[in-house]
C-alpha positions, 0 to 999 in steps of 0.5 A: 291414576296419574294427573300430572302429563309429565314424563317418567324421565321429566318427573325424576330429574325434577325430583332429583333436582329437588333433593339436590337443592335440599342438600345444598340449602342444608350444606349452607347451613352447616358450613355457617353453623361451623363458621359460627363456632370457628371452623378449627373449633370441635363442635359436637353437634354441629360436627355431626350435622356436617358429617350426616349432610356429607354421608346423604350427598354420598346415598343420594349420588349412589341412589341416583346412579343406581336409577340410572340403571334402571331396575336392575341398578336399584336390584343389585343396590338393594342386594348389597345394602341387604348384605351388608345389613345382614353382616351387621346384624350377625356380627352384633348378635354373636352366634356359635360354631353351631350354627355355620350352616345357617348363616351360610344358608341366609347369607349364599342361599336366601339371600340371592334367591329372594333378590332373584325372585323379586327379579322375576317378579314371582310375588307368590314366592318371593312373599312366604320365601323367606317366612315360611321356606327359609324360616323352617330351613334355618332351624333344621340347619341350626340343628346339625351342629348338634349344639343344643345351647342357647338353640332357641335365642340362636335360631331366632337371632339368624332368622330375626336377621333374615327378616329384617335385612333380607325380607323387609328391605328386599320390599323396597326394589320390590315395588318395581314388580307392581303394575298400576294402571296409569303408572307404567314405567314411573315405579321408581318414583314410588321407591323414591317417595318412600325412601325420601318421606320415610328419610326425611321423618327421621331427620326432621325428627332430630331436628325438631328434637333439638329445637323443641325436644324436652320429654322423652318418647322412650328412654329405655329404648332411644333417649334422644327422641322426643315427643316435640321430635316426634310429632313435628318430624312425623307431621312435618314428613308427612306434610312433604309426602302430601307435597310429592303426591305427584310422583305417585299414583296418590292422590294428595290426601292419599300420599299423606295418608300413605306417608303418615303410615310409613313414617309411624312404621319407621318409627316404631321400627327405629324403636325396635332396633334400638332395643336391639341395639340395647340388649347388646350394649352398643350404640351403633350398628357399625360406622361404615356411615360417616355421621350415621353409624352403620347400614342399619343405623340408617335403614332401620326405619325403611327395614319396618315401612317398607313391607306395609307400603308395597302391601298397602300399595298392592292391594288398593293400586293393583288391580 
């Protein structure tokens, strides 16, 4: 239950307020940073801070618009970052003629459908959707090109962006269809919670990287992780989810333990893209971010945290 008597609407513009001053206090610090070295001076690092700290005043202004719009904002922005996210992941995994009606099928077929499921908050369908209907689907349409290549890497590769693009981020506007005794109305704040504590891990783990940072974590997969990076990133979002217990139905030592899951998830979902990323031989998902590369880029931790919170939220907050 809800201990704070503050409104849905107070709560919002507090927290908001709180991100905002966060970015100013990280503008600050980059444009002193650059000062530093000369304003004219290349600097790589510090240029790419600069660059990730303009592209969040850029999500944050977006992310807030679409709340004011309320659930139906935060649907139809989801629907596009899904979209998009889709569009990467197709255009770094290349597929074959063959398999135009499968694409055709995930991107104008399942993709709307599990948005407009989660709109009419049909979780029993908008949960096997994609992983059992679709799944099935894509393979039978995979087959009528006739082209018997590579079949069982090609399905998989449109099916994988299925379930990452579409299925695992549509749980994040999906946490709009819970219902919380005590926590009417507040279920943006829970969308909130898991985009900025989950965000957050992932920049504090480049920072503390760059502080502390001398073993590597993964090598293989992700070189500039840590294990510095990674503990002091982990520990430290967590700590933060603690401190944003009250926007969330949690109790404090319920919102770290929720944090400290999600930000393991995010972490293990940065791995994995990554090993994407690398079997393909590129560094980036794209560039439509400035400073982070592409959608994916930026949302390869939530695509993995997302599904495990709404779920674990669901079985132990809903009645």
């Amino acid at each position: 239950m809800m201990t704070s008597a503050m409104t849905p609407q107070l709560q919002t513009l507090l927290l908001f307020e709180g991100i905002g001053g966060a970015l100013l206090f990280a503008s600050l610090i980059g444009f002193v940073l650059k000062l530093r070295v000369g304003l004219q001076t290349p600097h790589a690092v510090i240029d790419n801070l600069n660059a990730r700290i303009k592209a969040w005043w850029v999500m944050a202004a977006v992310i807030g618009l679409a709340f004011v719009f309320g659930a139906a904002g935060v649907i139809v922005l989801f629907f596009f970052i899904s979209f998009f996210a889709l569009r990467e992941f197709i255009t770094l995994t290349p597929t074959r003629r063959g398999d135009y009606h499968a694409l055709a099928a995930s991107f104008y077929f399942a993709l709307p459908v599990q948005y407009l499921l989660i709109w009419d908050k049909w979780y029993g369908l908008f949960s096997i959707f994609i992983p059992v209907y679709c799944f099935l689907l894509l393979a039978i349409l995979a087959t009528s090109g006739g082209d018997t290549t590579r079949f069982l890497e090609r399905a998989a590769k449109v099916q994988w962006g299925l379930m990452i693009c579409v299925f695992c981020i549509s749980h994040v506007p999906a946490l709009l269809t819970l219902s919380i005794p005590g926590y009417e109305s507040r279920n943006l704040l829970l969308i909130a919670f898991l985009v900025i504590v989950v965000q957050s891990s992932d920049v504090l783990q480049y920072v503390w990287g760059k502080l502390l940072g001398r073993h590597k974590i993964a090598p293989q997969l992700s070189p500039s992780k840590t294990i510095e990076g990674f503990i002091g990133g982990v520990a430290s979002a967590t700590a933060l989810g603690a401190a944003l217990w009250w926007i969330t139905p949690f109790t404090p030592w319920q919102a770290a333990l929720m944090a400290l899951v999600i930000n393991l998830m995010g972490f293990c979902g940065g791995l994995v893209m990554s090993a994407i990323k690398r079997d393909q031989g590129v560094k980036d998902w794209g560039h439509m971010i400035e400073g982070h590369g592409g959608m994916l880029d930026r949302l390869d931790s939530v695509c993995f945290a997302a599904p495990i919170f709404f779920h674990l939220t669901r079985y132990w907050w809903v009645p």
